[in-house]
C-alpha angles and dihedrals in degrees: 000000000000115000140191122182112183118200118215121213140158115249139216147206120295097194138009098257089061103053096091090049090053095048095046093053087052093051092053094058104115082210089068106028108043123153134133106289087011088126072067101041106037104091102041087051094046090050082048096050103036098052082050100037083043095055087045094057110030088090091059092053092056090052090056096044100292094285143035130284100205090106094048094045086044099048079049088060102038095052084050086052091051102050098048089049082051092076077069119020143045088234145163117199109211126191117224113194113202090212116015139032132326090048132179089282099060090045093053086048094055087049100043077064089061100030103193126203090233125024114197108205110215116185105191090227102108089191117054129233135161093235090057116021090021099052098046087042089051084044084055089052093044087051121031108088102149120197102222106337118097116177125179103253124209129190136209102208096186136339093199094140096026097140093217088054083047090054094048095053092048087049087046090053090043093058085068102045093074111119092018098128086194118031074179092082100041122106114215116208123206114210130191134170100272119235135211105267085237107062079052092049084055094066100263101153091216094109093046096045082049094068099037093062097056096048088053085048086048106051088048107048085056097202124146119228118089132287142233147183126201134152131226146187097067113180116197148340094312116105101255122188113289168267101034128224085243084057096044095051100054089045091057085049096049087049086057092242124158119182109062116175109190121200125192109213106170094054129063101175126055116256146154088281080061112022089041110030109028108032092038116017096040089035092061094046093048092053087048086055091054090254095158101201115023111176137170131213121238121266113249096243108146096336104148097239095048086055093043089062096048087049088053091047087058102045088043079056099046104047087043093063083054084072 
């Protein structure tokens, strides 16, 4: 059998100068900015946003190399992907950025010259949303119009509770824990992508699958301390889910803790929301705090395991459309 699988991400700038395009793509996504007349207002508001957001986090992109690694973490994981599926499956792995090449197009073009006979479609968001999985699934829809080529396309929704994913994040937490004497008197932060209160209001499961999935990561890393979930990466006025990662780290500090391990659960990739805020902005604030030793876990990025789960998810998928 002949197989695509195609990885959604999303994206990010891959030089300063495009940081404001990319933005702006992002803040003209109806499934993110979604109001009534907002067919009117969108792209006023996103050209708005995106110049004053651009000029905030330019800075944090030079820290980290001047743009953004998700692509080259993503194509990493994708050829890993590939290769493992290979054992199977005559297969091509193709990357599909929500905001910034290569888009959606240029995936189903690298696909149309293998034409499969199935294409799993894999967004790298383990918890759903409709403002990350929703809105590239409902790319996929806006774009794939094959010319006589029709797979049988399967998709894999979330993979919040998937015990291999669970495992990759807990091998990830334990790679930090080398030289802690006692792991009793660390705190172990949970972090995830924030989202505006609303979307949640409106019945999107994200929270819900959030916590979920530390529990799960928790249960299994089996390690004692105390534990802790906040969200980052808040944009605007709006109420977004807390607490924040700002808030839960001057609350560790105000409780006289030192040993902070901090595990992001929403990414797999490194990205600015890791490499930036976290390992440089929170870090800072931590050691301003008196947090002694402030550490993050790795992204997931090609880590065996980590592949190993996203080959399981296809296969699952595949062998499911056969009932």
């Amino acid at each position: 059998m002949r197989l695509g699988v195609v990885l959604f991400q999303l994206g990010g700038p891959d030089s300063p100068r495009s940081i404001e395009p990319f933005l702006y793509n992002l803040f003209c996504d109806p499934d993110i900015i979604d109001f009534p007349f907002a067919r009117i207002a969108r792209k006023p508001l996103a050209k708005l946003i995106s110049a004053t957001r651009a000029r905030h986090v330019e800075h944090h992109y030079a820290e980290i190399g001047g743009k953004s690694p998700i692509l080259e973490n993503t194509l990493r994981q994708a050829a890993a992907l590939e290769a493992a599926l290979r054992v199977d499956y005559d297969v091509r792995v193709v990357v599909a950025m929500r905001y910034w090449h290569p888009f959606t197009e240029e995936a189903i073009g690298l696909l149309e010259r293998h034409r499969p006979d199935e294409v799993v479609l894999l967004p790298l968001y383990p918890q759903y949303s409709k403002t990350t999985t929703g809105s590239s699934l409902n790319e996929w829809q806006r774009k794939f119009h094959p010319n006589g080529w029709a797979p049988r396309v399967r998709r894999v929704e979330e993979f919040h509770q998937d015990p291999a994913y669970v495992d990759a994040v807990v091998d990830a937490v334990n790679e930090t824990l080398a030289g802690i004497e006692d792991l009793s008197e660390t705190d172990f932060v949970f972090s995830a992508h924030s989202v505006p209160v609303a979307v949640i209001e409106r019945g999107d499961p994200y929270q819900r699958q959030i916590e979920r999935t530390a529990e799960l990561v928790w249960q299994r890393g089996c390690w004692p301390g105390r534990k802790h979930l906040c969200y980052q990466s808040k944009v605007g006025a709006a109420k977004w889910l807390g607490p924040s990662m700002h808030e839960t780290v001057k609350r560790l500090s105000a409780e006289n803790r030192k040993h902070v391990v901090v595990a992001p659960i929403s990414f797999v990739s490194d990205h600015v929301e890791t490499l930036y805020e976290i390992s440089i902005e929170h870090r800072e604030q931590a050691r301003r705090l008196g947090i002694e030793d402030f550490r993050m876990a790795p992204g997931l990025n090609d880590s065996p395991r980590f592949i190993e789960a996203l080959a399981g998810l296809v296969r699952r998928s595949l062998a499911l459309a056969l009932y």
